[in-house]
N, C-alpha and C positions, 0 to 999 in steps of 0.2 A: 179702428176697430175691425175692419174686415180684412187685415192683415193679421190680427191675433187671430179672426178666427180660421185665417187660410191655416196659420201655423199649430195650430189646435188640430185643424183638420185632418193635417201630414202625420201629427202627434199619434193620432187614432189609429191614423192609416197603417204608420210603423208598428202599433202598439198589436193589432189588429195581425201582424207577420210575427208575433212574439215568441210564436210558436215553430220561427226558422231555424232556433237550435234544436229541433226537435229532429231534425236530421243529421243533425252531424250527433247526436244522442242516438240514434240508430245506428249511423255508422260506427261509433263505438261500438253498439252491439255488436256488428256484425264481427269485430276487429277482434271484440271479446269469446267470441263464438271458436276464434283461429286459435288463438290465446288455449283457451278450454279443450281444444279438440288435440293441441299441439300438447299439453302436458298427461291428455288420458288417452292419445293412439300411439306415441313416436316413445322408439328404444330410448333410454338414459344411456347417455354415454361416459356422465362424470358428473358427480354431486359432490358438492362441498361438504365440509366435516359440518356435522351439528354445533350450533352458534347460540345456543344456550348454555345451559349443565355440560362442563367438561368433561366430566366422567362419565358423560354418554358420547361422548367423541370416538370417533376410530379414524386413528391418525395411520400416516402412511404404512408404517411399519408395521402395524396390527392388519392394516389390508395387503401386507404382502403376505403374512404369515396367512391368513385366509385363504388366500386366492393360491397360495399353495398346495395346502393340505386338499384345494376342492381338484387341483391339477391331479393330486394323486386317486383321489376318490374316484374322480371320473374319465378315467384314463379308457378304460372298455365297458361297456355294459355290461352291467354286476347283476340280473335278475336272480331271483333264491335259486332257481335251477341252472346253476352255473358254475364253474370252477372261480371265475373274477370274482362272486361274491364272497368265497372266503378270503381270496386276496384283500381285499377290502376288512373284510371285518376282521382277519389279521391287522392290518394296517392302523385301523382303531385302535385297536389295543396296545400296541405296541405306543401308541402317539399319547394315549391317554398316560401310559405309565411314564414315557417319556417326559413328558410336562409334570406329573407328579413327582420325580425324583430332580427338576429343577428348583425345589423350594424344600427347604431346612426344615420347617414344620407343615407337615402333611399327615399327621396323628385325626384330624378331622375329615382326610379325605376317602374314599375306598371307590375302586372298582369292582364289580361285580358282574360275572357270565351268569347268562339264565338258560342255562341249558338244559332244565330238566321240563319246560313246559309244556302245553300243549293244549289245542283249542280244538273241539269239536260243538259245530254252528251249523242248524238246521238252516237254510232260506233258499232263494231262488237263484240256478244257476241255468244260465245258457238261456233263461223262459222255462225252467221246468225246475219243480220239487227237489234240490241236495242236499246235499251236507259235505260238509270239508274238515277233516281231519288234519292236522296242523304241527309243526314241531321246532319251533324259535330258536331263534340264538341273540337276543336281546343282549345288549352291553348296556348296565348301570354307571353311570360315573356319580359317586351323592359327595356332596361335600354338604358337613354336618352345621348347623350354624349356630353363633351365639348361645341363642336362646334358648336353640334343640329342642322346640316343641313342635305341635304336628300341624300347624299351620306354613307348612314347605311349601315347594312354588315345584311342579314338575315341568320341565322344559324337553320337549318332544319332537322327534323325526327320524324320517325311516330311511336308513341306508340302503335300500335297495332298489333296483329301478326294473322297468320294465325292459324285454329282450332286445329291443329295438332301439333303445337310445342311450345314450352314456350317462340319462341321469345328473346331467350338471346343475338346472334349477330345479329337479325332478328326483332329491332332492339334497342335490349334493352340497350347493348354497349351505343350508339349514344345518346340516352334517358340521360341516366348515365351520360356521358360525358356534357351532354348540363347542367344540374343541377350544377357538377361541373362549367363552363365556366360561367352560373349566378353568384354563388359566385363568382368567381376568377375579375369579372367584375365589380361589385359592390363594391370590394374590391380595383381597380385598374381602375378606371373611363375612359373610351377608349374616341378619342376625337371626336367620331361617333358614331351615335346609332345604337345599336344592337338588334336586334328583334329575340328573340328563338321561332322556332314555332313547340309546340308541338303536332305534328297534328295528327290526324287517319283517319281510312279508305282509307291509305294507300294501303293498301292488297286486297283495290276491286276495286281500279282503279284508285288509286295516288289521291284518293277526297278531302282531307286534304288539298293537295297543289293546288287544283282547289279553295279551297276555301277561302283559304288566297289574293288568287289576286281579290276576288270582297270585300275585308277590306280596310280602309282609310290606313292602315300602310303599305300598300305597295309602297303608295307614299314616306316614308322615309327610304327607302331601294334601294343600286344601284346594290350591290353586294352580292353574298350569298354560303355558303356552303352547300352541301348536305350530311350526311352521312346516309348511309344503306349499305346493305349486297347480296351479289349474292353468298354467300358458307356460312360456320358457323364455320370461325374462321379461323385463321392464323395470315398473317399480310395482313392490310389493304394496299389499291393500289389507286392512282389517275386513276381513271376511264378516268373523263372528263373535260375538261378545256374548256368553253365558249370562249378565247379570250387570247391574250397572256399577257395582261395587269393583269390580277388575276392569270395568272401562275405565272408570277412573284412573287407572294406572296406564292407559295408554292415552290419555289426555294431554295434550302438550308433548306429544313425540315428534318430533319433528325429523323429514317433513313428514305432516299429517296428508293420507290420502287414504278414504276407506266411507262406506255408506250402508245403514242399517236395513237397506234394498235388498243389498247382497243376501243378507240374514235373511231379512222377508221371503227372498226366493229360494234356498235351501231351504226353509221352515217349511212354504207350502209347495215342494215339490217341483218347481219349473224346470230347476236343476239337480239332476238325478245321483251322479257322482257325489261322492262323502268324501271326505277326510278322518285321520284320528278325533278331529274336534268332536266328534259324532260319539264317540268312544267316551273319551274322556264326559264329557259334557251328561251322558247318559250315566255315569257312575256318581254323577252328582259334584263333580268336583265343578270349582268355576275358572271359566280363563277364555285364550283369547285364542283366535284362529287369523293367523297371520299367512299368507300368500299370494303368488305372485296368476295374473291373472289375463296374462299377454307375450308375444302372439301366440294363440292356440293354435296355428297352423304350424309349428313346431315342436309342440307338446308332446312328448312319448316318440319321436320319432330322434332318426339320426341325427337329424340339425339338433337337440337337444345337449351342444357341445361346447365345449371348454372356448372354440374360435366364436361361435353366436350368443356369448356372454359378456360380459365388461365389467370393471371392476365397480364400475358408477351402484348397479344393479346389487353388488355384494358388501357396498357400503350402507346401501339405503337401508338394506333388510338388518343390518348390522347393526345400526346406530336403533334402531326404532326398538330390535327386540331386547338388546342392552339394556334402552331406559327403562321399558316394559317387566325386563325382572330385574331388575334394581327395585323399582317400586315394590313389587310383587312381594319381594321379599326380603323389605326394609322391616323394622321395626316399629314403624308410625301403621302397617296396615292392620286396616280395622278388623275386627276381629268377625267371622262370618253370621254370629249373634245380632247385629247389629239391624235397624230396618230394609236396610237396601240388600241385605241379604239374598232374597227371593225376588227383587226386584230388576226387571230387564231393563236397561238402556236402551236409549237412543242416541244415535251417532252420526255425522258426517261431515265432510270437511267444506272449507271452500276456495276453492279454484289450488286445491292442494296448500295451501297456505294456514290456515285454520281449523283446526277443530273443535265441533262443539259434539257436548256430552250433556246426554240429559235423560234423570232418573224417566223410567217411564209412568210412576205416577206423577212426577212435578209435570209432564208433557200430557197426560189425559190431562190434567185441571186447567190446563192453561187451553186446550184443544177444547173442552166442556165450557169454558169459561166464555172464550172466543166465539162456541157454537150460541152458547144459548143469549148472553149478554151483550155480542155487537147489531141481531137484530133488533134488540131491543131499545137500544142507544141511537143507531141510525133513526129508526124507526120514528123512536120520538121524538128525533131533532128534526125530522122531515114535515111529521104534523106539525110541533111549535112554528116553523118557519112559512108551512103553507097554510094554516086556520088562524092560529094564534097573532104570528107576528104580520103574517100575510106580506113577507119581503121576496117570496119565491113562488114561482106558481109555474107548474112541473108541462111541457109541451106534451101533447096529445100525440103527436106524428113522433116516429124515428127511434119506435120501441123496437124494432127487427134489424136494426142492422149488428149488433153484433149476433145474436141466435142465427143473421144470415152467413155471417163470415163466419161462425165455426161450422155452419154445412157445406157452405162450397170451400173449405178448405178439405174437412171429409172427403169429401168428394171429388175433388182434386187430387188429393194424394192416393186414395183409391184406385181412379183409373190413369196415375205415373205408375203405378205400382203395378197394377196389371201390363201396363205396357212393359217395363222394366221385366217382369218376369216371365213374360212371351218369348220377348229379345233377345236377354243378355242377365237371366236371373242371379247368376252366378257373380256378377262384378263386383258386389263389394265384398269377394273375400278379401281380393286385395287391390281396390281401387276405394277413393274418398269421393268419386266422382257422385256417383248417386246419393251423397249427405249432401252437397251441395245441389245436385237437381231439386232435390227435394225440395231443402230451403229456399233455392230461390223460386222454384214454383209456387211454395205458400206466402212467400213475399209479395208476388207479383200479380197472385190471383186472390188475393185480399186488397191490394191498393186498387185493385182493379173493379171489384166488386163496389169495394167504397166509396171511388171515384162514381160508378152509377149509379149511385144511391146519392150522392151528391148531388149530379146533376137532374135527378128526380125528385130531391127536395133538400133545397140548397139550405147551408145552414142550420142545421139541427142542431140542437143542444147535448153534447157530449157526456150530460150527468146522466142520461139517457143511459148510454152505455156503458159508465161506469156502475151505475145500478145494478144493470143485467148482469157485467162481470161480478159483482160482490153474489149476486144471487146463486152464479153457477159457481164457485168456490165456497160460498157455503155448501151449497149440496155437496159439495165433493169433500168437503172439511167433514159433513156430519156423516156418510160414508165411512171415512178414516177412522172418526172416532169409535162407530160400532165397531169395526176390526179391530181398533187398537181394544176395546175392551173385550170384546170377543176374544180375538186371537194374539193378543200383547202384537199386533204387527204395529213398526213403528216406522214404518216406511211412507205413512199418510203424512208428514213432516213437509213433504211440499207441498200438500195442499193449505196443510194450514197457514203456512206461509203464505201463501197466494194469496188463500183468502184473510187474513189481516191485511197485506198490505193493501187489497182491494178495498177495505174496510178502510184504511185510515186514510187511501188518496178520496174517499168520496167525503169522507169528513169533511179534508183539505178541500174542498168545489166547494164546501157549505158555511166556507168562515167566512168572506164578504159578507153575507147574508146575515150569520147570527151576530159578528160585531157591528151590526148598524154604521156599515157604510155601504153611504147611500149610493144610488144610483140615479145620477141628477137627470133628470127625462129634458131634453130643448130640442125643440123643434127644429131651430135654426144651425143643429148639426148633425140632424138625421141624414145616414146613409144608407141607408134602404128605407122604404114605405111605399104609399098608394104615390105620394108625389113629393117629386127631387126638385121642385119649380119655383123654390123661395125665391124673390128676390134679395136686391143686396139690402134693401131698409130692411128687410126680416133678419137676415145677419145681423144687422149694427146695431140690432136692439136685443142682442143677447148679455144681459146680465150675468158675467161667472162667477160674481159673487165670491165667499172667502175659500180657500184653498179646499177646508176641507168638506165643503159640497161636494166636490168634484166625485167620480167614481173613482174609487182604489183599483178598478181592474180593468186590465185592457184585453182587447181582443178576448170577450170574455166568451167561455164553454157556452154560458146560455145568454139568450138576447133578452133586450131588456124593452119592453113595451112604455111607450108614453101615454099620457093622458087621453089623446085624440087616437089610439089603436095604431100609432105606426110604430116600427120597431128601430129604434137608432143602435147606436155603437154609443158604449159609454165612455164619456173621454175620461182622461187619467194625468194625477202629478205624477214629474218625475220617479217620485219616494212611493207610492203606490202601485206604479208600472214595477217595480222593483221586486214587489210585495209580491203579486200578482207571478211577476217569470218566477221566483223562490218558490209559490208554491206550484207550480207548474213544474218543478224540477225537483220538487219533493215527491209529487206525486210519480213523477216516471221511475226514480229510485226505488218507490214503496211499491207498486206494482210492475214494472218491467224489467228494472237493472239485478234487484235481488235475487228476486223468484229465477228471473230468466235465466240466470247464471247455474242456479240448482238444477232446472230442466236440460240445461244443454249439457249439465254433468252426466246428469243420468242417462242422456239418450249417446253422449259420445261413449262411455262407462259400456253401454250394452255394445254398441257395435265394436267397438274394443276385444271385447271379452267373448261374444257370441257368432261374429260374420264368422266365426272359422269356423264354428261349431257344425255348419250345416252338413259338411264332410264328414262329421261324427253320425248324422244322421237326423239334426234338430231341424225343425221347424223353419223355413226364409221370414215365416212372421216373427221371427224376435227379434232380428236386428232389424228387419225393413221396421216393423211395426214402431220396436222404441225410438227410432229414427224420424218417423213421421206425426208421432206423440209429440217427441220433443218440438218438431216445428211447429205444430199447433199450437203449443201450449208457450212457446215464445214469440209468436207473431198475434194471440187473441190479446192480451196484455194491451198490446201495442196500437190496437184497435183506434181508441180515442184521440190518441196523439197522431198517427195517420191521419184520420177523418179529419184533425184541426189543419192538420198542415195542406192537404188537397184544399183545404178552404181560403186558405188562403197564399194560393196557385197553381200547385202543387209540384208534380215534378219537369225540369224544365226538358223541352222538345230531344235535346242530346243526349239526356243521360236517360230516357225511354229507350234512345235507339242502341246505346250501351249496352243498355243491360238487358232486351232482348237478343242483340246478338252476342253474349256470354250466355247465357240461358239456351240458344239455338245451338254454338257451341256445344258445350256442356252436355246437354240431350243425343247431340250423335256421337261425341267420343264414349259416351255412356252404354250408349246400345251397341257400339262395334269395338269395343276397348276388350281382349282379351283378359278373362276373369283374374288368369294363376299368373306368379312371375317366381322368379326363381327367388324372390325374397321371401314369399309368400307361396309358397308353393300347395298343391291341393294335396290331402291326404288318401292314402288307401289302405285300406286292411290287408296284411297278408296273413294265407295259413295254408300249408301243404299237407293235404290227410290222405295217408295210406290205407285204405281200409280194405283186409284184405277179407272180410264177412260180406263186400257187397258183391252181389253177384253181376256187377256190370265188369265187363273185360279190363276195364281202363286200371281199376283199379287193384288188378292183379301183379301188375307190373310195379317194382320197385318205386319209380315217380308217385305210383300216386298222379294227385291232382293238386296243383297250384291253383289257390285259388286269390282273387284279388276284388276286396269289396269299397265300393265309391260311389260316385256320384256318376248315374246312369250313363250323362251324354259322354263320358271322357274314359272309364276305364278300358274300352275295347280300344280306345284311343292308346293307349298306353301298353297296351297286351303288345299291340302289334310293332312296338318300336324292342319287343325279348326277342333274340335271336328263335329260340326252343318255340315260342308260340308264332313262329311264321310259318303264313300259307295255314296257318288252322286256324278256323271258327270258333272263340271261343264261346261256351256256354254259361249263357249271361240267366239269371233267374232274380225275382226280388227279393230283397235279402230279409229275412223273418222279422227281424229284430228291429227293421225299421223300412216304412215305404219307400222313403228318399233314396232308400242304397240300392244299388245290383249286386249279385257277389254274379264275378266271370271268373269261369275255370276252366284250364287247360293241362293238358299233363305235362306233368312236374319232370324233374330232371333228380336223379337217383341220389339220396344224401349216405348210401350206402359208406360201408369204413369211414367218411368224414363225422358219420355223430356217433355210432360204434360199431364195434367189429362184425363183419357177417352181411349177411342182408336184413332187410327190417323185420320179415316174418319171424325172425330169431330174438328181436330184442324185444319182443313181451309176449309171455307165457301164463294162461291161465287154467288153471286146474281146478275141479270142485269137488269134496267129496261128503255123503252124507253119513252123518253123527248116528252111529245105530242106535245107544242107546236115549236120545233123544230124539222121537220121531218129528219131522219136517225143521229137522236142521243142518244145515249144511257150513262145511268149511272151502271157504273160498281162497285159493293162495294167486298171488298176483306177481310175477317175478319181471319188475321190468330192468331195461340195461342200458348203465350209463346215464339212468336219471331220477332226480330226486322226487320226481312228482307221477302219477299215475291216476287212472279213474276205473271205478269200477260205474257199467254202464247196467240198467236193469230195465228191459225190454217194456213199453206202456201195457201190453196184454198180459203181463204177470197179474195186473190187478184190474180182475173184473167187475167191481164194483168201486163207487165213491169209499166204501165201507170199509175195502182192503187194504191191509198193514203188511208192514215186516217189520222186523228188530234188525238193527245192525250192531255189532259189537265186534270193538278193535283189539285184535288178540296179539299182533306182533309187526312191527315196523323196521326198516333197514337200519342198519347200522345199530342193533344194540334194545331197542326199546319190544319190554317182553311185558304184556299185561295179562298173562292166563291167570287166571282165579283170581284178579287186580279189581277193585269197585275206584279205582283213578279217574277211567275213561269210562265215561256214561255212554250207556247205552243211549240209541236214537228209533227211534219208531215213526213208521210213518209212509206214507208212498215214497218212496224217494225213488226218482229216477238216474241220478247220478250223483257217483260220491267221489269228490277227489281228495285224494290222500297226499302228504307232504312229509318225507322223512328227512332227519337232519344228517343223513350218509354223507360223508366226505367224496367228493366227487374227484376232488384232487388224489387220494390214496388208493381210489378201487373200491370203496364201502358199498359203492350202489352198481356192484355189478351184476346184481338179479341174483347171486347165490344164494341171497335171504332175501326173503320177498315179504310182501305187505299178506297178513292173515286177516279177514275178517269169518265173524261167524254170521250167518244168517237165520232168524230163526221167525216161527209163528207160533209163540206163546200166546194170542187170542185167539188162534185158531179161526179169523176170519180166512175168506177163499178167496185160494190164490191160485190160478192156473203155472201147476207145474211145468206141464210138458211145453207153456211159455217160458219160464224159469230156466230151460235149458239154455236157450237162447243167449244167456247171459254172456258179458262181453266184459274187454276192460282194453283201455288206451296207455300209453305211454307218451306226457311231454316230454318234447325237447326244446330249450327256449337258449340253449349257449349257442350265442353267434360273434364272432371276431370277423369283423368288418374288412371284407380284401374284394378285390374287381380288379379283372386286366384280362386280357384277350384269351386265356387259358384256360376261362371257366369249364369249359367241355374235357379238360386234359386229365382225365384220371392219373397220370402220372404224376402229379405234384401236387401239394397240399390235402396231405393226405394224414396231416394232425388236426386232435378234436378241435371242434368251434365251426367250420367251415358247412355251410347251408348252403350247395350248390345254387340250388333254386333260389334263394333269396338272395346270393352274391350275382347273381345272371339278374335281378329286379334293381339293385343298386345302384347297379354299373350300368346299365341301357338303358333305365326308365329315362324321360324327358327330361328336363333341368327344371321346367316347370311343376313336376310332382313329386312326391316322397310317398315313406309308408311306415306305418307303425303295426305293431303287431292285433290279428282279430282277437284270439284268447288266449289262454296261458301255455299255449303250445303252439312255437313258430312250426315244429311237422309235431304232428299226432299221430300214431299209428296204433291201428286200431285192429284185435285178434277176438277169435272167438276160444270158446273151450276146448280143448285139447283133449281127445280120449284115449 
């Protein structure tokens, strides 16, 4: 007998460790952690064909033809104020007609130039009150379908890129890919029409898509796609989904990667930058905004090229947008009458492999559902179990230790993060180091914590803490739900998740209890109490009677009190011990594995997407922040399953000494690890302004002032490695438009005859003259040279009061567009302080060489008060944004390249900046040059 009960004993003893895969169940995590951060930070180098629907396939041949047409597209930076953009949008046309006159019946197809439009759009420019004046060149490609009713699918992107970069994911991709879906459509007749719109002017204020909604084709359009770019390169991500009814259609795309997060933060403003989705989506149509979302530290700049792209990147966005208007604009789609009409979606994938779609009222009912009826249910299976059945009675001690471990993890990553940003704030633009500090610091100062909480009160009941966790994901579940009903935000998705599975693993603690198995109390195998001091006749008179006496659970979460107040180990059959690890491994699923894998999406997702951002001028709290979110909210989960496993030894003497010397590691390459690398390089604004109305000497001279806006500790850093800024002090100030930046300026190097002829003082001319027989109106003529874009600037002391107005009205633009006595162009009223103007003059032929200049009239039809004699003052600028990319030791040699495109000053920033930095352009003018009135 005292042999069974030794082996009973060891039974316990083992049963009581049950909880030892509860570590190599972490190290999964952790493995999964690598997994997750590996498919949402690292370029695609090659994806296989979609392994579903073959007709959503793009097999080699369709990716050669792509990756062609985007070689042509993006061969120079094409921005609207360039000669390359009409190469370009030549080049479209020609391609579209091309692939049109490949196919025997094209009676359903037609291209269309939209050359006669024009957008005039009050809002905020520069931080101050404008309006911009506008003049497209939109290319239609529709092919008519089937059914030829007006529930069409518009498919959308803007051929034009900003001055700085060649525009290859930016958005030349999308371009690419639309030429493709022409053919593939023409070939495969959809049973709705399809309208490609190849728009620009994209890149100064989404005008493309302002201008398609005043075309007749928008009437046969219900639904539409967006694609563009907010990084340069990876894998593309659903952004945004209009409605749950065109989610639908991107459901089962594979692969699936995209999170209704993203939405959430466009919706409420985190993220400032738009797309056409904004456009479209505001005119009531429904669709989907598909882009690419990585790395931002190449975004708009040179690296934005044909060699930092891969074809992996131009399949993925290929196959996903294919399936996406196949659906769109089959015959099976439901008609937008339907309930889900006005209904938003919720979306996200997981670990890129899955997508899930869910109306968002099916997700409020089930979130409502969740809120109000799992306290309910817990609730009162907790009294049945402790008044009623009285088989469970709840420990008094060891109600703070998870409320403790989520403060000292706060708290912890708080003052890593202070440290971090003393040190070396700048490393994760382009280091992973500090996602790992992080995490393993909330690793290690949680086992840490829990280990003294251990040793302060050994053995606590782990339902304890499962409680707690259900309690704080309720709260945060009933949170989500007022938002989601409030503001349709459907981003609260992982708390509900959290908190069910919180919910169902504490059920899972409560089933011993409510299926009446028992927990057999015997003294003679108690291993803790007041006294271990049986003899062996107390053993050999244990009775264990029939099997299923015995406890079903081993090493269980809570202890089990005997008759006489000591507390033993409940022993366990085989087939019970069994019962017991299942639901201990159900439980880690439902609350650690699922969840955890959401939070680690979302917090690799932000630093993905935003560590680059800071250079833009954002915030170091959104990556640090979502970064130290995510560790939190993957290491409290794990709470319970630590606590058990410290209980039963916990971690052994070597692998402490490991993993603080990785973690020590870690901590100094962190703090001494230079921020930028040439893969990653930091960004800076450039802008060269002539301005020859300021009365500071500097800027009398042809240079001007080169200015270069960044992040404070590095751009003087970088000034000083220009030839032209050596031996000078640049003048650094904080830049308006954001804390985070400096702009440094120094004088510029003369862009004279390279952007056109003369010196710059010649190439924009303003005149004003007043209207006699309309008193306080004046005609303003604006003549600038060599370029499609211009501003008229109107001094703040024109208007001395909140109360004062002006009327502006556009009376004549380059190249051809005459509105005298015209009601086309609306008039604008209003403080405006700056207005920029956009004509469609061929740059290529000579149209915009200032011979015909921009007229506006100016008038004070309410006759509020306007100080005139500040009205003089009146000013007007000329963009120049054509640059052809050339550097080599010559830059100073006026004797050579002395054809347009050539930006001395920014060819001298190209070629000498660091390897570690790039630069993209500050505004829509790489030199501005700025004149006053001419008398």
């Amino acid at each position: 007998m005292q042999i069974c009960n030794r082996l009973i004993a060891v039974a316990v003893g083992g049963c009581r460790r049950v909880s030892a895969p509860i570590v190599v169940s972490i190290s999964i995590i952790l493995l999964q952690c690598l997994a997750i951060f590996k498919t949402y930070t690292t370029e695609v180098d090659s994806l296989e064909q979609y392994k579903g629907d073959k007709s959503s396939s793009i097999n080699d041949t369709a990716l050669e033809s792509i990756w062609n047409d985007l070689q042509n597209i993006s061969a120079q930076p094409h921005s609207y104020n360039s000669r390359a953009h009409e190469r370009v949008r030549i080049f479209l046309l020609n391609r579209l007609n091309q692939i049109a006159a490949g196919f025997s019946d094209t009676s359903f197809a037609e291209i269309i130039e939209d050359n006669d439009s024009f957008v005039l759009t009050p809002g905020v420019i520069d931080g101050k009150d404008g309006a911009e004046y506008f003049e497209g060149q939109n290319i239609y490609g529709v092919i008519r379908g089937k059914n030829n009713g007006n529930s069409g699918v518009l498919v959308s992107g803007h051929y034009d890129s900003v001055s700085t970069s060649f525009g290859t994911t930016d958005d030349g991709i999308a371009i690419a890919i639309m030429l493709f879906l022409f053919k593939h459509f023409i070939a495969n007749r959809p049973d709705n029409t399809i309208v490609f719109n190849f728009n620009t002017g994209e890149e100064l204020g989404l005008h493309g898509a302002r201008l398609f909604l005043k075309h007749p084709l928008l009437n046969d359009v219900t639904y539409f796609l967006n694609m563009d770019s907010a990084g340069a390169g990876g894998r593309s991500t659903m952004h945004r989904a209009s409605n749950f009814e065109v989610l639908t259609a991107f459901a089962g795309v594979h692969p699936a990667l995209g999170s209704v997060i993203m939405q959430d933060i466009f919706k409420t403003g985190v993220i400032k930058s738009m797309t056409d989705f904004s456009i479209y989506d505001g005119a009531n149509l429904k669709g989907l905004d598909m882009a690419y979302y990585k790395p931002r530290s190449r975004y708009h700049t040179p690296l934005d090229n044909i060699r930092s792209t891969n074809r992996g990147s131009v399949r993925y966005l290929a196959q996903s947008s294919l399936r996406a208007v196949t659906k769109l604009s089959s015959g099976s789609t439901a008609n937008l009458t339907s309930e889900n009409a006005q209904d938003n979606g919720v979306f996200f994938d997981y670990l890129g492999k899955v997508g899930v779609t869910l109306s968002m009222k099916a997700f409020i009912g089930i979130s409502l559902s969740a809120v109000i009826l799992g306290p309910l249910a817990l609730g009162g299976l907790l009294y049945y179990l402790i008044f009623k059945k009285k088989s469970l009675r709840l420990e008094r001690g060891g109600w703070l230790r998870f409320p403790g471990t989520l403060v000292v993890l706060i708290l912890a990553n708080y003052f890593l993060l202070r440290i971090i940003s003393v040190q070396n704030r700048d490393v994760i633009y382009s280091s992973d180091l500090p996602v790992l500090a992080i995490f393993l610091t909330s690793a290690v100062v949680s086992v840490f914590f829990l280990q003294i909480c251990e040793i302060i009160s050994p053995g606590v009941s782990s339902l304890n803490t499962l409680v707690e966790l259900t309690l704080l994901y309720w709260l945060l579940a009933l949170v989500g739900v007022i938002y989601q009903i409030k503001m349709a935000l459907g981003g609260s998705y992982i708390f509900i998740v959290q908190y069910i599975g919180s919910l169902l693993a504490t059920g899972l603690e409560l089933i011993p209890y409510a299926k009446n198995i028992n927990t057999y109390s015997v003294d003679s195998i108690q291993l803790t109490g007041p006294d271990n001091s049986q003899d062996g006749d107390q053993r050999d008179s244990l009775d264990l009677g029939a099997a299923s006496d015995i406890s079903s659970e081993c090493a269980p979460l809570l202890p089990v009190d005997t008759p006489d107040g000591s507390t033993i180990a409940r022993a366990c059959t085989i087939s019970n011990q069994a019962i017991e690890s299942l639901i201990e491994f159900a439980q880690f699923i439902f609350i650690s594995l699922i969840p955890c894998v959401l939070f680690l999406q979302m917090g690799f997702f932000a630093v993905s997407s935003l560590r680059h951002a800071v250079a833009d001028g954002s915030s170091y709290i959104l990556p640090y922040g979502a970064v130290s979110f995510a560790a939190i909210m993957v290491l409290l989960p794990m709470t319970p399953f630590i606590a058990r496993m410290l209980r039963t030894g916990g971690l052994p003497f070597h692998a402490s000494i490991v993993i603080a010397l990785v973690l020590c590691a870690t901590y100094v390459t962190t703090l001494a690890r230079f921020p930028f690398t040439e893969q990653y390089p930091i960004k800076v604004f450039y802008e060269q302004v002539i301005d020859f109305t300021s009365a500071s000497s500097d800027n009398f001279t042809d240079g001007g002032r080169t200015i270069l806006t960044g992040i404070p500790n590095y751009v003087p850093t970088i000034i000083a490695d220009i030839p032209s800024a050596k031996r000078i002090e640049p003048t650094c100030v904080s830049f308006p438009m954001s804390t985070n930046l400096n702009a440094c300026s120094y004088p510029g190097l003369s862009p004279a005859n390279y952007i056109a002829p003369g010196s710059p003082n010649e190439w924009i001319r303003v005149s004003m003259d007043e209207v006699s027989e309309s008193p306080w109106t004046y005609i303003v003529k604006i003549h600038g040279t060599n370029t499609r874009g211009v501003e008229l600037i109107v001094p703040n002391e024109v208007y001395p009061s909140s109360g004062s107005t002006l009327q502006f009205d556009i009376i004549q633009a380059p190249g051809g567009s005459n509105y005298t006595n015209s009601d086309n162009v609306p008039s604008i009223s209003g403080q405006i302080h700056t207005m920029e103007l956009w004509a469609r003059c061929d740059l290529s032929v000579g149209q915009c060489d200032g011979s015909v200049p921009f007229v506006i009239r100016i008038s004070n039809p309410s006759g509020s008060q306007i100080d005139y004699e500040a009205f003089q003052n009146i000013k007007a600028a000329c963009n120049y944004d054509e640059w052809i990319p050339r550097a080599g030791p010559d830059l100073n040699d006026e004797s050579g390249y002395k054809e347009i495109g050539r930006i001395p000053g920014l060819d001298e920033v190209f070629h000498y900046m660091p390897p570690w930095a790039t630069f993209l352009k500050r505004t829509h003018g790489l030199v501005k040059v700025i004149n006053g009135l001419q008398t």
